[in-house]
Structure formats: structure tokens, C-alpha cells
C-alpha positions in Angstrom: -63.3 71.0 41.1 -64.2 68.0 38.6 -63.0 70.0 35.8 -59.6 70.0 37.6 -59.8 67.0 38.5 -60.4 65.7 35.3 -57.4 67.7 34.2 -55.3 66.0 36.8 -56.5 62.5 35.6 -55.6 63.6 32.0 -51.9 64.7 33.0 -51.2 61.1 35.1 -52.2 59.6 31.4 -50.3 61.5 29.7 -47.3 60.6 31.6 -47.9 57.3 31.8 -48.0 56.9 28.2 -45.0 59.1 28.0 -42.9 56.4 30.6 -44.3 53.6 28.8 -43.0 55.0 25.5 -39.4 55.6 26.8 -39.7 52.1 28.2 -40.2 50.5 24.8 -37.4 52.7 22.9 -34.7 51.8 26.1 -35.8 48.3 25.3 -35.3 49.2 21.5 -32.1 50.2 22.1 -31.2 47.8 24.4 -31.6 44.8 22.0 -30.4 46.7 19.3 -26.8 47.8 20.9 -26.8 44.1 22.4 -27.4 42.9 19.1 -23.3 42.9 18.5 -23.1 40.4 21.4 -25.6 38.1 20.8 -25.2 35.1 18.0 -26.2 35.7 14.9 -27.1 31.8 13.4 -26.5 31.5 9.5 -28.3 29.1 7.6 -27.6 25.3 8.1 -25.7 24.3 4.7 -25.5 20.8 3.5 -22.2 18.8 2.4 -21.9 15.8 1.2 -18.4 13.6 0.2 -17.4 9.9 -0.1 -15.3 8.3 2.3 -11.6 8.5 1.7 -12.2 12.3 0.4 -10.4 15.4 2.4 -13.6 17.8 3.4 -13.5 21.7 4.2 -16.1 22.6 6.2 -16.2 26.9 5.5 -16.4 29.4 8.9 -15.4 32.6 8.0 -14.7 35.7 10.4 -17.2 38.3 9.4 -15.6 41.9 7.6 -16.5 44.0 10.8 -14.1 42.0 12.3 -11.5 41.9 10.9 -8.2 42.6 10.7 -8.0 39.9 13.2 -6.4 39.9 16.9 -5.4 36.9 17.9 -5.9 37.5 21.7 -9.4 38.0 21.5 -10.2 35.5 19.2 -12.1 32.4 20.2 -13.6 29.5 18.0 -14.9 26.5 18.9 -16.2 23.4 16.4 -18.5 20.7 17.7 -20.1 17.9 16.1 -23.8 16.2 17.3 -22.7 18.4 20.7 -19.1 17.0 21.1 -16.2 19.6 20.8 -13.8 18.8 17.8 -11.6 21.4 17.3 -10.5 24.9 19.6 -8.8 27.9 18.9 -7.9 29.6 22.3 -5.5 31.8 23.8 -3.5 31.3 20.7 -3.9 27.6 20.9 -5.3 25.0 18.2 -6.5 21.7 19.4 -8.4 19.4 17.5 -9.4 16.2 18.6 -8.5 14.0 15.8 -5.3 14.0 13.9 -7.0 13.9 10.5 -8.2 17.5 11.5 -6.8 20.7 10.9 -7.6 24.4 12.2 -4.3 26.8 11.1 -3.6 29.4 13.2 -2.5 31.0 10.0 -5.5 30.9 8.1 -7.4 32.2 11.3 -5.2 35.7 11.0 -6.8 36.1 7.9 -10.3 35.7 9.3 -10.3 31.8 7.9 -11.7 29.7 10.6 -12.5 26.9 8.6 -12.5 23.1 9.4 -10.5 20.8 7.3 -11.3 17.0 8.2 -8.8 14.6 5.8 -10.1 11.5 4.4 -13.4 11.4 5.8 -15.3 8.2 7.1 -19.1 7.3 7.7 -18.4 8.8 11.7 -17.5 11.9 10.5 -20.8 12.6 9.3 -23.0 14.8 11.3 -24.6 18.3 12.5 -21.2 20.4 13.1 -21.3 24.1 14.9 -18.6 26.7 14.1 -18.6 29.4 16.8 -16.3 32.4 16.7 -15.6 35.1 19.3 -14.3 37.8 18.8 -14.5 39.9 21.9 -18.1 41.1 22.9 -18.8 39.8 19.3 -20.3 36.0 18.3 -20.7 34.6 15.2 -22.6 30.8 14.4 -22.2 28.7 11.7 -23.9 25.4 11.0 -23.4 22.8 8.7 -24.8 18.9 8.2 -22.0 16.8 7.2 -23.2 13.4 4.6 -20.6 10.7 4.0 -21.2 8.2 1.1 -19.2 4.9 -0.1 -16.6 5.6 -2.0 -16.5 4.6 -5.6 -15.0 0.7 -5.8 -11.7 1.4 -6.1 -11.1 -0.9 -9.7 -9.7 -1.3 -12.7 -12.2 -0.7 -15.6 -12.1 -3.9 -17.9 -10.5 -6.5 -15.6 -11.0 -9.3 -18.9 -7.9 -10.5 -19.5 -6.3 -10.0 -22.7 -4.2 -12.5 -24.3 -2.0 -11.5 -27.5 0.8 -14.0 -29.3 4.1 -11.9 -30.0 6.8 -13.9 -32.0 10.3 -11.9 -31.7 13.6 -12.6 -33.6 16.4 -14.1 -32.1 19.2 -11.7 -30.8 17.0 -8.7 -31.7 15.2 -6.3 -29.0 11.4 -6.4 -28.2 8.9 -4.6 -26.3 5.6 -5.6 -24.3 2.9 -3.4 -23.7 0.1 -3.4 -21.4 -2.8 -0.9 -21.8 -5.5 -0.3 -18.9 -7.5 2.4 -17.6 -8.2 2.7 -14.1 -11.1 4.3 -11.9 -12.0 6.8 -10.7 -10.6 9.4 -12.1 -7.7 11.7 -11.5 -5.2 8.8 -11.0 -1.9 9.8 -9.9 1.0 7.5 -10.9 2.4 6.9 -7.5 -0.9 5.2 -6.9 -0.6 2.7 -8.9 1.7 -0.4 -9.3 2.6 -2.7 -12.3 4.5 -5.5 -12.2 5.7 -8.6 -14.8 5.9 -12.1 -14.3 6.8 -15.0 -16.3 5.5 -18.7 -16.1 4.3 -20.2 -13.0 4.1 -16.3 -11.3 7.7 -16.1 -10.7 10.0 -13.0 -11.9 12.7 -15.3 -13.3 13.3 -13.2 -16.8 16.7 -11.9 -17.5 17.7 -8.8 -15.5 18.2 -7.0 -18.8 14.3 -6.7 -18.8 13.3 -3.2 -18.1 9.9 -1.9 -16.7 8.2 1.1 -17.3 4.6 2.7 -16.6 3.6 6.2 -18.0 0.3 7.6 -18.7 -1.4 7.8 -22.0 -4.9 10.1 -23.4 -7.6 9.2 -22.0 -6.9 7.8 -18.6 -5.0 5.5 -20.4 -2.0 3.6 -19.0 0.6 1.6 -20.6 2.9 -0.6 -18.6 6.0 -2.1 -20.7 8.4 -4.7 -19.9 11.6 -3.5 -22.4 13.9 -6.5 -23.5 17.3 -5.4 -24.9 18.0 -9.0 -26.7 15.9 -11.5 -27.1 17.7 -15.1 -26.3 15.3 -18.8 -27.1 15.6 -18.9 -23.3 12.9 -15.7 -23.0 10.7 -17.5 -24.7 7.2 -18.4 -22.9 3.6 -16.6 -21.0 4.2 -13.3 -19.6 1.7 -11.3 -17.4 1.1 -8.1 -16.5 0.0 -6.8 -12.9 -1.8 -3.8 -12.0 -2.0 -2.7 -8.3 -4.5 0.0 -7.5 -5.5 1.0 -3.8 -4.6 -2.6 -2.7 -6.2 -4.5 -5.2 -4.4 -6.1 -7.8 -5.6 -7.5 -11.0 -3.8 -9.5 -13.7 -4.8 -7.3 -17.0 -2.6 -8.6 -20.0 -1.3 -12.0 -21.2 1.5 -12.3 -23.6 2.7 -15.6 -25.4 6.3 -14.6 -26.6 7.7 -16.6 -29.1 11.5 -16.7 -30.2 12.5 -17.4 -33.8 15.6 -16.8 -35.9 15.4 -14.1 -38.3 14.3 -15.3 -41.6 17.6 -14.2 -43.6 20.4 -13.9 -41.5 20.7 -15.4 -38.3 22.8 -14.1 -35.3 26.3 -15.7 -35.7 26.4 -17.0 -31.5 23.1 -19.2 -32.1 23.2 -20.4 -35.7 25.3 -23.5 -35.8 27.0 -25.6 -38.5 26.5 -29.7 -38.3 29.2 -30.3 -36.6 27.6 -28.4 -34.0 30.3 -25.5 -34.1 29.7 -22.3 -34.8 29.4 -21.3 -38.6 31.8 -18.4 -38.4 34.3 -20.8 -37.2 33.2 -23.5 -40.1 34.3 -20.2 -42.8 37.9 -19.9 -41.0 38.3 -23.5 -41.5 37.0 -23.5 -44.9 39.7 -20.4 -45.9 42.6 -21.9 -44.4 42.0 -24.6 -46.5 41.6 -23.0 -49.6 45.0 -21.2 -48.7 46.9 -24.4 -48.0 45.3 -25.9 -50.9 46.7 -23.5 -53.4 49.7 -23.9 -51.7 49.6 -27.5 -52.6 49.0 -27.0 -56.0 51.5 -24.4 -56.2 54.2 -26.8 -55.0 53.0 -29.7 -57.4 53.2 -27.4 -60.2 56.7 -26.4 -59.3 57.9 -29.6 -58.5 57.1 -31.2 -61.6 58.7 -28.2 -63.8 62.1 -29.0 -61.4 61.6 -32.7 -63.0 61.1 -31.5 -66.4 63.6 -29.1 -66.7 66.5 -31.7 -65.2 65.4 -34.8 -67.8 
């Protein structure tokens, strides 16, 4: 009887630890099938930009799901706990307007944020979740926003150069500068010319022109087709970058007549007419002159030739 007994006992155990081992690999399996619907958390990555600058903030759509349908697609982006941006039922929303999540870029598995020029609020702890049916995927991301670089031009001492031009003759100023930071697109910046007391009052025959040089160098010209004693005088040169202008060349033009022959509308005789109208007089002269004499000659043969 004890022997069967025993036997008995050892059977219950045996069962028991059979139960308890088909517990634990349904528990395995459990977790493990689940595993498809439960989040799977990436590592947090760090970004940093200055403010002003447009910021991508990656979320891709993992390979096993893709290609992607739209209808079962879900993402959501939050920041410090506060929903940004939304991609459902075929719907983007985003709650600022200097956001963007494409609803073409998300066909392609791109779920990515794009925040355009950035400021010190936008930094922060943001969350990109994607559904994609039964499927999640978590993404997170901390968010750092510096100053921007002082938006400047390098070398704001003024430069001051004498030019002396000849009279009637054509001239060109030039301006060079460099400006930071660096890529500077030209529609960014703005150069203007004055003349004396700040005033644009130089002949509309002036031409302006700005174009880029080596180096981040820019040259800003003020083109002047003839030179008149009028255009003489101070001229500056104005740079405008990002709303902050800066005065960055002086020019003292002078006007002088050319050392050997001077344009015929400015260079007068001493009767204060012009010279080329001195010469006419002076050769219709000579011709009446020699008509003179021509007449005396003939006139006092006549007499001769009759005593």
C-alpha cells in the first residue's frame, strides 16, 4: 500500500511539473507572438540647432512594414507630453504652421518631423509613435536650441579711399565686404549708395550692382557712365543683412579735367564761350581776311594798270 502510494504521490508531481512547464512555454509564447504589438522604444537621440535653422526630426516606418497602407497607418508626434503633429485616417495635422508631416513622404515609410526655423520653445523631449495595424513603433528624440550666430558683417570699420575721375569720362566705385555666417545667398542681402548728407541725389545715369566674389567676398558697385564736376563729392556704401545695416565703404570722388585734352562742352575760352566756337570764329576770319587782301591786291593792279 505505501509503495503505491508513494507511486501515486510521484505521478501528481510529475504532472504538476509537467502543467507548470506548459504554463511557462504558453507564457513564452504569449509575450513572444504579442511582441509585434507591443512598443518597441529606440534609443533617445540628441539634436541640437540654432534658432532660425529648419530641423528634421528622423521617424522611420520599420522594413516589415512596409510597403505602406495608408488606412492603417497611424502616427502621432508629441513634445514634453503635448501632441504636435497627427497622421490619421489619411489626415495630417500639425499644430504649428512652421511644421510639416507629408502624406507623401509617409507612403514611403518617412514619418519624419520637419519643424522650420526653430526657436528656444521648440526645444524639448519629442515622441514619434507609428501604428501600423496590430504593429507600434517608438521613437524618441531630445530637441536643443542655441542662439544663433549674430547675424553681422565681418569688419564693420569703415573704409575711406580718395578716387579723382576725369571730366566727361566714365568711372566705377567698388565696395568689398564679407558677410557672416556663411552660405549667404544674394537675395539676403541689400546694398545701397548715397551721396552727401544720406540722400540719393546722384544722377540717374548711376548704376548699381552687387555680385559675389571668392571667398565670401562681395563687391557692391555704383557704375557712372560720365562723370560731370556736379558728381563730385563723399559717397557711401550700405550693406543690409538680416535687418541690420551697416555703412561699410567711404569714397571721396574728385572731378578733374583730363590733363591733355579736355571735353569740348566744359572747357571754355575767356570770353566764356565755348572753344570750339572760338576756332569757327577764328577760321571765318582768316577766310575773310584773305579775301581782304585778295581785293587790295587786285584793286591796286586795276590802278596801276589804268595810270
Amino acid at each position: 500500500m505505501a509503495a503505491a502510494g508513494a507511486n501515486k504521490e510521484h505521478a501528481v508531481l510529475k504532472m504538476s511539473s509537467a502543467v507548470r512547464l506548459a504554463v511557462i512555454l504558453w507564457l513564452t509564447v504569449g509575450l513572444v507572438g504579442a511582441g509585434a504589438a507591443l512598443a518597441t522604444v529606440s534609443m533617445q537621440q540628441q539634436f541640437t540647432a540654432r534658432s532660425g535653422d529648419d530641423v528634421h526630426l528622423p521617424c522611420l516606418v520599420s522594413e516589415d512594414m512596409r510597403p505602406v497602407n495608408m488606412n492603417l497607418l497611424t502616427v502621432h508626434w508629441s513634445k514634453d507630453g503635448n501632441i504636435k503633429a497627427t497622421f490619421e485616417n489619411g489626415i495630417s495635422t500639425v499644430a504649428l504652421q512652421r511644421m510639416q508631416l507629408r502624406a507623401d513622404e509617409l507612403e514611403r515609410g518617412n514619418a519624419s518631423l520637419v519643424i522650420g526655423q526653430v526657436t528656444h520653445a521648440d526645444a524639448g523631449l519629442y515622441v514619434c509613435t507609428v501604428t501600423y495595424g496590430k504593429k507600434t513603433m517608438t521613437t524618441r528624440m531630445s530637441l536643443t536650441v542655441k542662439a544663433a550666430d549674430p547675424p553681422s558683417v565681418v569688419d564693420t570699420s569703415l573704409q575711406v579711399d580718395e578716387v579723382i575721375g576725369q571730366n566727361g569720362y566714365g568711372l566705377v566705385l567698388w565696395c568689398l565686404f564679407r558677410v557672416t555666417p556663411q552660405p549667404v545667398h544674394q537675395k539676403e542681402l541689400t546694398t545701397r549708395w548715397i551721396k552727401k548728407n544720406g540722400k540719393k541725389d546722384y544722377s540717374p545715369t548711376f548704376h548699381e550692382h552687387l555680385q559675389p566674389e571668392t571667398d565670401g567676398m562681395w563687391n557692391a558697385t555704383l557704375v557712372i557712365d560720365q562723370l560731370m564736376p556736379a558728381d563730385a563729392g563723399s559717397y557711401h556704401c550700405l550693406v543690409t543683412y538680416q535687418n541690420k545695416e551697416n555703412e561699410m565703404c567711404k569714397i571721396i570722388l574728385k572731378v578733374e579735367d583730363p590733363p591733355n585734352e579736355a571735353s569740348p562742352r566744359h572747357l571754355a575760352s575767356p570770353t566764356g564761350e565755348p572753344k570750339q566756337w572760338t576756332q569757327r570764329y577764328m577760321e571765318v576770319g582768316m577766310v575773310v581776311g584773305i579775301l581782304a587782301t585778295a581785293c587790295g591786291v587786285a584793286l591796286i593792279i586795276a590802278v596801276c594798270y589804268r595810270g
